[in-house]
GUDREN-905231 format. One line per 5 residues: number of its first residue (from 1); for each residue z, x, y of C-alpha. Coordinates in steps of 0.1 Angstrom, whole numbers, plus 5000, padded with zeros to 4 digits. Layout:
NUM	Z,X,Y ~ ...
***
This chain:
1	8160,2322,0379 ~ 8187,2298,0370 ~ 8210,2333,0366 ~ 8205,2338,0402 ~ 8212,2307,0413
6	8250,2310,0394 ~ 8252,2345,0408 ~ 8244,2327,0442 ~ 8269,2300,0440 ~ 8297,2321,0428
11	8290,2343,0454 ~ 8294,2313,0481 ~ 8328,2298,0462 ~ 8348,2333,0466 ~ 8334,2330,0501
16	8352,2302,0508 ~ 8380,2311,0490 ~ 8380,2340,0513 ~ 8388,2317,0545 ~ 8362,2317,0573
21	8351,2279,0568 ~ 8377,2269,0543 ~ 8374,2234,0534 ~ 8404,2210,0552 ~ 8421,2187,0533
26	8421,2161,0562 ~ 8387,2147,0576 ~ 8378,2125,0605 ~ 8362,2093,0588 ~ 8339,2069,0604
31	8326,2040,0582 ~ 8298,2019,0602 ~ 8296,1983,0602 ~ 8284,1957,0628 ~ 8316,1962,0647
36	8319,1999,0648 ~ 8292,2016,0673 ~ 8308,2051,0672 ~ 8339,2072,0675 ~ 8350,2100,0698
41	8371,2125,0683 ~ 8391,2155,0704 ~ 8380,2188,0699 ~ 8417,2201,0698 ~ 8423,2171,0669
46	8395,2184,0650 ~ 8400,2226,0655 ~ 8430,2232,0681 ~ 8417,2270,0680 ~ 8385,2261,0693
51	8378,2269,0732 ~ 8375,2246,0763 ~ 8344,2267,0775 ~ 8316,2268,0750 ~ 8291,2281,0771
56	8289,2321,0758 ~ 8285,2304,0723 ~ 8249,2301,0704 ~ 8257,2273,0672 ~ 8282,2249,0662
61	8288,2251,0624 ~ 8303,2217,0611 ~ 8320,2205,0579 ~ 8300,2173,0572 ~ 8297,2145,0544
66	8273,2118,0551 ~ 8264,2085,0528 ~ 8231,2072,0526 ~ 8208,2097,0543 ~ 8206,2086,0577
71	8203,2103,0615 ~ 8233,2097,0633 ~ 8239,2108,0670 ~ 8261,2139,0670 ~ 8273,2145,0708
76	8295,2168,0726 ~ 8317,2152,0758 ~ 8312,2181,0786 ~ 8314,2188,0824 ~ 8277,2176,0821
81	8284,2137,0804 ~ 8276,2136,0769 ~ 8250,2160,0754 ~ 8235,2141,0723 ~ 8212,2152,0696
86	8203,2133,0662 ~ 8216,2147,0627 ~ 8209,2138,0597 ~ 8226,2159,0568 ~ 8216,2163,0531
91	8239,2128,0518 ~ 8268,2125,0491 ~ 8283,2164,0491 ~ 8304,2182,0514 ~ 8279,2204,0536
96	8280,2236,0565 ~ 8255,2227,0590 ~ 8245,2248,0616 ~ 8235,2235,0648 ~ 8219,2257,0676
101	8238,2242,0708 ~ 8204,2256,0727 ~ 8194,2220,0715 ~ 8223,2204,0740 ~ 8210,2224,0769
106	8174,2223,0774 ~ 8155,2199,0764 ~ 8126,2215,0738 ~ 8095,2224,0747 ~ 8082,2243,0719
111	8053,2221,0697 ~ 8023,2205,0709 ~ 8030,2167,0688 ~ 8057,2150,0692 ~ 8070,2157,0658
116	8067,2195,0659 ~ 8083,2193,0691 ~ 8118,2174,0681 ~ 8121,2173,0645 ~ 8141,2206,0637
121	8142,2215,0600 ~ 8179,2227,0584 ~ 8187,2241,0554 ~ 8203,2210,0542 ~ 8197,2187,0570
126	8173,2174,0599 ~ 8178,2179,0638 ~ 8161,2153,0659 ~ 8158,2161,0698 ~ 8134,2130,0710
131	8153,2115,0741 ~ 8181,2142,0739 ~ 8210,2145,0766 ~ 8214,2182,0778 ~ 8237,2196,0801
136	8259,2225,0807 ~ 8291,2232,0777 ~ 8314,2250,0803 ~ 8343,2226,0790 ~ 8337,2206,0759
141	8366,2182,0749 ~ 8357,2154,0728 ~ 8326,2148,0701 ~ 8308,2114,0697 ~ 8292,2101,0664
146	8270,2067,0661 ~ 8250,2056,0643 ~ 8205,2059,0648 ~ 8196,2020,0645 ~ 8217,1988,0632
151	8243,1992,0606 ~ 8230,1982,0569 ~ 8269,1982,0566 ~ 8274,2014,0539 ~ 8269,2043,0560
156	8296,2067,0560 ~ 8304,2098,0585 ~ 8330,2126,0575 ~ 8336,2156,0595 ~ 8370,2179,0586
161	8360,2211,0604 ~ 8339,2225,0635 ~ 8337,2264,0643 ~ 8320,2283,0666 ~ 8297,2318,0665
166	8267,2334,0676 ~ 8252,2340,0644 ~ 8231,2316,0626 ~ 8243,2313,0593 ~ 8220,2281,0580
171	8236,2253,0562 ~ 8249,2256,0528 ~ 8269,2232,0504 ~ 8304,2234,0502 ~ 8311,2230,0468
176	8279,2246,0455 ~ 8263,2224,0428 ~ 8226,2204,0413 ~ 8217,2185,0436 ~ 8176,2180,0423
181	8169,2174,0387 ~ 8137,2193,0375 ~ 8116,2154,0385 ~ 8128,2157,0417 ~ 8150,2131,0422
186	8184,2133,0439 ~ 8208,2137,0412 ~ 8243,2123,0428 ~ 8233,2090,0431 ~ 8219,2070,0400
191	8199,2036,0403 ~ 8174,2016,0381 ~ 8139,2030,0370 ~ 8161,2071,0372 ~ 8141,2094,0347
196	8161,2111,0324 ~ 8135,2126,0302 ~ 8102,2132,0299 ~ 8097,2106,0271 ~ 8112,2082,0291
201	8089,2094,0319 ~ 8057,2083,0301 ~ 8068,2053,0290 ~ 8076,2045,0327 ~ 8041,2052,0338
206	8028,2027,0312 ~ 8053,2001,0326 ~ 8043,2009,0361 ~ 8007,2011,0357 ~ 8010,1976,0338
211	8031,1964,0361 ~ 8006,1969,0393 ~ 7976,1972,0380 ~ 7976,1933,0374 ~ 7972,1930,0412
216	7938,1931,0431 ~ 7919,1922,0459 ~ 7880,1915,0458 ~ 7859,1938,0480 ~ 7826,1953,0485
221	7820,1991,0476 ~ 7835,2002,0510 ~ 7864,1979,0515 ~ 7846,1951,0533 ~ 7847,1914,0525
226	7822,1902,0505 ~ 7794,1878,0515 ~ 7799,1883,0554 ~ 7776,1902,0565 ~ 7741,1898,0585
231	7728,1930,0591 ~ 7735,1965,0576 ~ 7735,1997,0599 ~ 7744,2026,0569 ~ 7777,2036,0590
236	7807,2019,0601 ~ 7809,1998,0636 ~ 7824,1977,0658 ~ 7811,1946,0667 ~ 7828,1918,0691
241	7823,1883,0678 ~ 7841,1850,0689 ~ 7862,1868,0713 ~ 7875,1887,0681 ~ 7869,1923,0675
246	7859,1939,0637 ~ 7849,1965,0623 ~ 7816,1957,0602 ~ 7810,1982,0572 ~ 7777,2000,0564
251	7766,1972,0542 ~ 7770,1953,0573 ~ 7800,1931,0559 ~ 7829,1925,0585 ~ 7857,1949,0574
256	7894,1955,0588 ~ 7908,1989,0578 ~ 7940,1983,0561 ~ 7948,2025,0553 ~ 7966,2051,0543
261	7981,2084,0561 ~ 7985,2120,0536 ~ 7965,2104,0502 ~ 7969,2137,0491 ~ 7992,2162,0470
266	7992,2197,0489 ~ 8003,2196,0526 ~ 8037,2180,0532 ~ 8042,2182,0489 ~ 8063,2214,0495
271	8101,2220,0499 ~ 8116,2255,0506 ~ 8139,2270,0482 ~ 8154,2296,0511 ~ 8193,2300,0503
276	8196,2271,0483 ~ 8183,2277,0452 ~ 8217,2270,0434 ~ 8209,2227,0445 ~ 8180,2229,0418
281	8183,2223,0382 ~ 8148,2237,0374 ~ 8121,2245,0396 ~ 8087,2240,0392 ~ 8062,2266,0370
286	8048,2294,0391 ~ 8016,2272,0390 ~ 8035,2250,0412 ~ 8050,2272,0440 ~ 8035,2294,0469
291	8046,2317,0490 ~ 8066,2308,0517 ~ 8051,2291,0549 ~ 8076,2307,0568 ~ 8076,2338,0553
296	8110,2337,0533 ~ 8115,2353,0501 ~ 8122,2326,0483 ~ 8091,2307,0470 ~ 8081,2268,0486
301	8074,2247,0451 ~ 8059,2211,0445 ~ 8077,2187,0423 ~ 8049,2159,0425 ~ 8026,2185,0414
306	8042,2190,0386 ~ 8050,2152,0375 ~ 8014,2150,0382 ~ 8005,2176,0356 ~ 8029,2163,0335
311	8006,2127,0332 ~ 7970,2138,0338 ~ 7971,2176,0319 ~ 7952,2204,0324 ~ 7925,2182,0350
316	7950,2169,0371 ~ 7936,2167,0400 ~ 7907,2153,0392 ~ 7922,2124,0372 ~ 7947,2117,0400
321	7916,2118,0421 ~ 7901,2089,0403 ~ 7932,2069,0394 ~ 7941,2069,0433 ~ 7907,2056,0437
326	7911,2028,0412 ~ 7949,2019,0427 ~ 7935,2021,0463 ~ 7905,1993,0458 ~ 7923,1969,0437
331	7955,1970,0462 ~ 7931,1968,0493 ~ 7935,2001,0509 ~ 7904,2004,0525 ~ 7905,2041,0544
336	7927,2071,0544 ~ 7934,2097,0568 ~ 7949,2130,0568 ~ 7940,2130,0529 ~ 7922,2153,0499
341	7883,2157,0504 ~ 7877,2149,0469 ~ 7881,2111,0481 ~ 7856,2111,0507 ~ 7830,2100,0484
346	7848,2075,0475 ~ 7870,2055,0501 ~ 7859,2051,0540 ~ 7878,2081,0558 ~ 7886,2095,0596
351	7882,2131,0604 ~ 7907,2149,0623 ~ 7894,2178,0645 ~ 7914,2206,0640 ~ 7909,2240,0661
356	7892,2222,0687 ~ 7919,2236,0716 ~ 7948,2219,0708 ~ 7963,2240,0684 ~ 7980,2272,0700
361	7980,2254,0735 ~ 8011,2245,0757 ~ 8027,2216,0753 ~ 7998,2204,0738 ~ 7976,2207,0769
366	7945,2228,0759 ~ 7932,2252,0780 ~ 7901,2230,0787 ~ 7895,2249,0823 ~ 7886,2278,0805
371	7845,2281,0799 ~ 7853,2296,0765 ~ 7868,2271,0751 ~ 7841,2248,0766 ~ 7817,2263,0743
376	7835,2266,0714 ~ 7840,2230,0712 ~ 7798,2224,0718 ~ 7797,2251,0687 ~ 7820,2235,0667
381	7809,2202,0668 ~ 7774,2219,0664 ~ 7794,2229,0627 ~ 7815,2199,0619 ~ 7793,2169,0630
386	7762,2175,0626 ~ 7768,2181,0589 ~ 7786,2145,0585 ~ 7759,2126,0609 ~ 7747,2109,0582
391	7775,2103,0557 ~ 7783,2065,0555 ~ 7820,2070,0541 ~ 7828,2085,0573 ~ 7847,2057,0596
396	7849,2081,0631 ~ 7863,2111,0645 ~ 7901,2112,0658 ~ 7903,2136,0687 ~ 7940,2141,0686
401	7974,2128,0675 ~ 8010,2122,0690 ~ 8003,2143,0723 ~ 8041,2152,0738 ~ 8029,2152,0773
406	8028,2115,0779 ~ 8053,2104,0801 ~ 8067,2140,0803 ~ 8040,2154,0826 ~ 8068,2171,0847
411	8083,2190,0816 ~ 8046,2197,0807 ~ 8039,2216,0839 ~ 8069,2238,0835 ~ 8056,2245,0802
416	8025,2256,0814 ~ 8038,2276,0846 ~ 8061,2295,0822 ~ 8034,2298,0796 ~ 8008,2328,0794
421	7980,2333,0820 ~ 7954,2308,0810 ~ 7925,2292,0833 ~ 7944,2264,0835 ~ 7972,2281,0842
426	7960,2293,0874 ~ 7940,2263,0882 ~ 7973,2246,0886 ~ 7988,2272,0905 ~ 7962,2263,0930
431	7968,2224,0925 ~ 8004,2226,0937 ~ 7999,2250,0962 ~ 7989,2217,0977 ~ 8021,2206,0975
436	8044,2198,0944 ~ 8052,2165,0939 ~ 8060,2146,0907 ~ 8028,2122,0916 ~ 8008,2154,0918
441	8021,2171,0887 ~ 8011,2137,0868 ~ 7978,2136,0883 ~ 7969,2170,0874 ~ 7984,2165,0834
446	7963,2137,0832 ~ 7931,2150,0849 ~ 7929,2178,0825 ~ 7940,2160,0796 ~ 7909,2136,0803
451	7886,2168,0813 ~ 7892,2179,0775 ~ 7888,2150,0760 ~ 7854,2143,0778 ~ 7842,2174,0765
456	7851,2170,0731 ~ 7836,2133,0731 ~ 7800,2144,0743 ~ 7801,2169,0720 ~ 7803,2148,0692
461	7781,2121,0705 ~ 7755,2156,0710 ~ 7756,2162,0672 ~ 7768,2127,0655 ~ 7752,2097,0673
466	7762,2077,0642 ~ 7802,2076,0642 ~ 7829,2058,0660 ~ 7851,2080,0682 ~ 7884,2068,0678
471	7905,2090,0701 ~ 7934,2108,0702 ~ 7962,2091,0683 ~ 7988,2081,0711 ~ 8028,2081,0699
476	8063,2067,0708 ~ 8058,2043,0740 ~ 8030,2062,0761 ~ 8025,2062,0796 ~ 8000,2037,0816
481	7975,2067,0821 ~ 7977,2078,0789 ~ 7966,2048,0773 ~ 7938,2043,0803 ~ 7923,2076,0787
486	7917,2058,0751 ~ 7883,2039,0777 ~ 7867,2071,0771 ~ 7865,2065,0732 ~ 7853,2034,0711
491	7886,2024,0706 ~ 7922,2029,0712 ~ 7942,2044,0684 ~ 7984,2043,0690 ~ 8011,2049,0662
496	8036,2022,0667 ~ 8069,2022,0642 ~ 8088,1990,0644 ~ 8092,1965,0618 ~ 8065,1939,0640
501	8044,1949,0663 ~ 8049,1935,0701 ~ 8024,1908,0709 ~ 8029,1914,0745 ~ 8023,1952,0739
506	7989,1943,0724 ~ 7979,1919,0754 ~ 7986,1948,0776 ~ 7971,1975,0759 ~ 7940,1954,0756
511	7941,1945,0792 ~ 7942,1978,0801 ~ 7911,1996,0783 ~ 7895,1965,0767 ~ 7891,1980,0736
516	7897,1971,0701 ~ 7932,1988,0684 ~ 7939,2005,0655 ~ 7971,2013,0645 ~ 7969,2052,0633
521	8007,2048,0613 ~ 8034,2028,0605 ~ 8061,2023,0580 ~ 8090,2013,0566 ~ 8115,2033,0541
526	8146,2023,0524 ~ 8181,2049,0525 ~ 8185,2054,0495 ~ 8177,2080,0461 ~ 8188,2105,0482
531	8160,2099,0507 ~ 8159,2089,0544 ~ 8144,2059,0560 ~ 8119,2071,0579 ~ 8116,2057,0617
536	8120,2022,0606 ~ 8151,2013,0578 ~ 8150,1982,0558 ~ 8181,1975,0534 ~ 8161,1972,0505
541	8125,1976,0483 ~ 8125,1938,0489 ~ 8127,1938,0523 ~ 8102,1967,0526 ~ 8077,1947,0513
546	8089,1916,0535 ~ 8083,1940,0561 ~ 8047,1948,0555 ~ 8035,1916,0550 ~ 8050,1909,0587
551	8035,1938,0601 ~ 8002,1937,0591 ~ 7997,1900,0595 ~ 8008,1899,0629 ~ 7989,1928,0641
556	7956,1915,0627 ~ 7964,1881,0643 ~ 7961,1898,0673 ~ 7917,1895,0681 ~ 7917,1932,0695
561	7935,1947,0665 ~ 7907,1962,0635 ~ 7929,1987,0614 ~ 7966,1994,0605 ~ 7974,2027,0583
566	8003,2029,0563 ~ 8023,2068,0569 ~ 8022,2076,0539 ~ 8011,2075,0504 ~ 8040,2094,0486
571	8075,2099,0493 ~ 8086,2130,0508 ~ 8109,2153,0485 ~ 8141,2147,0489 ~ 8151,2184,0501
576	8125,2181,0527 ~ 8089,2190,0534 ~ 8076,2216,0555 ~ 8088,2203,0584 ~ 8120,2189,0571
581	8111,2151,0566 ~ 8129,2133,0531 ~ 8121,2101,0537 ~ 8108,2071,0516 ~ 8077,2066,0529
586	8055,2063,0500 ~ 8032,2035,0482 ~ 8041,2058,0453 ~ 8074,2080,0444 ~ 8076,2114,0437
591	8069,2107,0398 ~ 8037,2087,0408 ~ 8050,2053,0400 ~ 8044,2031,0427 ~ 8066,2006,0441
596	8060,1972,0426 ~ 8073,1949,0454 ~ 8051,1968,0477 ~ 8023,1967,0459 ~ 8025,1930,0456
601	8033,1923,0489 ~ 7999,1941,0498 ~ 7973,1925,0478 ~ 7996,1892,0489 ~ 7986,1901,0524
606	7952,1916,0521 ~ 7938,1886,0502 ~ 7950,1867,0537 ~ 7938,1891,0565 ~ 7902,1875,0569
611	7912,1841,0579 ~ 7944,1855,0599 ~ 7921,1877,0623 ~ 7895,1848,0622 ~ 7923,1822,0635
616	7922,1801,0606 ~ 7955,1811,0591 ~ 7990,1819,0607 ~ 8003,1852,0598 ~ 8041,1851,0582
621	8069,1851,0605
***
């Protein structure tokens, strides 16, 4: 393996040699501060061979170097205005990163969230197309670089050479070297707590485990508080008292969810190794790769897999099992989504239905007008629900999560007119015969958005009388009738990332569907090991945990609000997940050590949160 990778990276160093994308002495330099909001740079300045007229050409290949990892707005000066898209390249080497310029001309409508839909996975980089400019490339003069969100004052943009071609070549490092140590950390920059041998890695598990295992929050069996119940029901519900909203918990204690998204170690634990196997020190045992998911040669393998194995043996997954148990109740994390089965048993969880029409549909618009798919959501709840009916760990059902549409109901009904011949399909075909108005394309999104999720919420309540039905997950800053639709459900579910959650944007929610909230994800990451920030970029560990206690204080001073769920437990790898995320996102690292400040800004927090909701305590400001 590691004699491939050599023959690999010789074979890209005589390439360069060779000319094509030679590296260029000079480089256009940006260096971000409070004063500096972006730079345009001539495309004659940059290449003079370049052309005016770029529109017969299918990518833009760039010579980049970027410090920390961070998105930055890449945009090209045209005919049109300026065409923007979001970058963010693999940090602290010199990289060729290949951009499809289809991303400057149409806006994307291939995904049905709105993750899958904009974030576009690189070889060594990340392409972000939410809120895109796109236009026509017939003469292209200048190119624009910002910065995505305030300065933290030490981000760095350097580009020294832009070509064009019609080939996609993918994105490869310059000078070809390790860039992932066999822990998977990032090995150019260095910082306190860096493994350098296994040895030293068990040792820092002790340290760790000492370190925040000292912390803990008093709760019943399910996550509820203690002593505060009247009446017990055997399953989680919601309850309205004082003009305040809670959850209560099958014991019948009043419980507010504090979770976590992805408690889990398979999906989103991957990272391709597809023509960049020469970044790797080591890769992971077979035991810790699979084929492909997008059918590449090269294998996808799991570096927290294998730090796992590494602590726990032989049984890993069972001890990580119960250890994450253990962490989760004395910290106060109370349910988990999106996470392994094996926990179910064990910590209050949320059930996404998968395969109920959603999946394969257009623009995430199921083809509810069919009478197939009718029944095959009656049978499937049939299957699913009826089997959990009676299982008190389950909290509800989430119908859906991140829908694109909202807000883009116009772009959706294109989608769907150039889509395949579906029911619904031609039942909008005979909607705008009617006429075609923007009000009318809106009104029809919406009515058969609401027609699915009717069906899919009397289906449950057919099989599962017990459960709350918590919605569809809503994203980004949905549209009025989008979050009227969450008054079909028990309660309405939105993902909101900013570092404190609007006060006003509760009052309104609430006064639109009078229902409790629950915040489905949030989070806050820190630029630096290598990794991103996430959506929301603090400067520091410190300040993360600053930011949490802000969050989550403030959103459960709000009466309406019952749960808030952190995205997500671990941090992503550094060379990206499945879908090309690197971020710090994680309670825990990629060894398993968890973040100390974090953790004790939690249990700080937690040990709070009943007499914040009840109004007998200010949250922190």
């Amino acid at each position: 393996m590691k004699r491939t990778g050599r023959l690999f990276t010789l074979l890209i160093f005589f390439f360069f040699l060779a000319g094509g994308c030679a590296p260029k002495e000079h480089s256009f330099r940006v260096h971000f501060d409070k004063k500096t909001k972006g730079v345009m740079w001539a495309v004659k300045d940059i290449n003079p061979d370049l052309p005016a007229d770029w529109s017969g050409y299918k990518y833009l290949l760039i010579e980049v170097k970027v410090s920390p990892a961070c998105f930055f707005h890449f945009g090209l000066k045209t005919e049109s205005g300026l065409l923007e898209n979001k970058i963010m390249p693999y940090p602290d080497t010199w990289l060729r990163m290949s951009l499809p310029l289809a991303y400057y001309r149409k806006v994307s409508m291939q995904g049905i969230e709105m993750a899958e839909m904009w974030g576009k996975p690189r070889i060594m980089g990340r392409i972000n197309t939410y809120n895109n400019r796109t236009g026509t490339m017939h003469h292209v003069d200048s190119v624009w670089v910002s910065l995505y969100g305030k300065p933290m004052g030490n981000e760095v943009f350097e580009l020294r050479g832009m070509w064009l071609t019609n080939e996609d070549t993918g994105s490869v490092a310059l000078n070809p070297r390790v860039l992932m140590d066999e822990y998977g950390q990032w090995l150019p920059e260095k910082w306190k707590g860096k493994i350098h041998s296994l040895e030293e890695l068990h040792q820092a598990w002790k340290e760790n485990d000492s370190l925040t295992l000292q912390y803990k929050v008093e709760r019943d069996r399910y996550g509820g508080f203690p002593r505060t119940g009247k009446k017990a029901t055997g399953f989680f519900h919601l309850q309205k008292t004082n003009g305040k909203w809670w959850l209560t918990d099958p014991l019948g204690n009043l419980f507010l969810g504090t979770g976590v998204n992805g408690v889990r170690y398979v999906k989103y634990e991957y990272t391709s190794t597809h023509q960049r196997e020469y970044i790797f020190k080591e890769l992971p045992p077979p035991a810790f790769r699979r084929p492909s998911i997008y059918g590449y040669e090269e294998p996808d393998v799991s570096f927290s897999q294998w730090n796992l194995y590494r602590r726990y043996g032989k049984t890993w997954k069972e001890k990580w099992s119960a250890f994450t148990v253990r962490r989760m109740r004395q910290w106060g994390l109370n349910m988990i989504t999106w996470s392994d089965t094996s926990l179910n048993d064990k910590v209050p969880y949320t059930k996404f239905l998968k395969g109920w029409g959603i999946e394969g549909s257009v623009f995430g618009i199921p083809d509810i007008w069919s009478s197939t798919l009718r029944k095959k959501i009656d049978s499937l709840a049939k299957t699913e629900c009826l089997s959990l009916k009676d299982d008190p760990w389950l909290l509800g059902y989430f119908t859906g999560n991140e829908p694109a549409w909202p807000g883009r109901e116009s772009l959706a009904v294109d989608a769907i007119l150039q889509g395949p011949e579906t029911a619904t399909r031609k039942a909008l075909k005979a909607f705008l015969a009617q006429g075609d108005t923007p009000k009318r394309r809106k009104a029809f999104i919406v009515s058969t958005y609401t027609k699915y999720l009717e069906t899919v919420r009397d289906a449950i309540r057919k099989y599962d009388p017990n459960h709350l039905i918590l919605g569809t997950r809503l994203g980004g800053n949905p549209s009025k009738e989008a979050i009227q639709l969450a008054r079909l459900f028990d309660a309405v579910t939105l993902n909101v990332y900013r570092k404190k959650i609007s006060r006003g944007m509760l009052d309104s929610i609430y006064e639109i569907t009078k229902k409790p909230v629950i915040i489905g994800e949030f989070h806050m990451g820190v630029a630096d090991h290598g990794l991103a920030a996430g959506l929301v970029r603090v400067k520091d560990q410190h300040a993360r945990a600053e930011a949490y206690r802000i969050y989550v204080e403030n959103a459960f001073a709000h009466p309406a609000v019952v749960a808030v769920n952190w995205y997500k437990w671990r941090d992503d790898p550094a060379t990206g997940h499945e879908e090309g995320e690197n971020s710090n996102l994680g309670i825990v690292d990629i060894t398993d050590r968890a973040y100390p400040e974090l953790i004790k800004a939690m249990v700080t927090t937690h040990k709070r949160l009943l007499d914040i909701h009840a109004g007998k305590t200010d949250p922190v400001h």
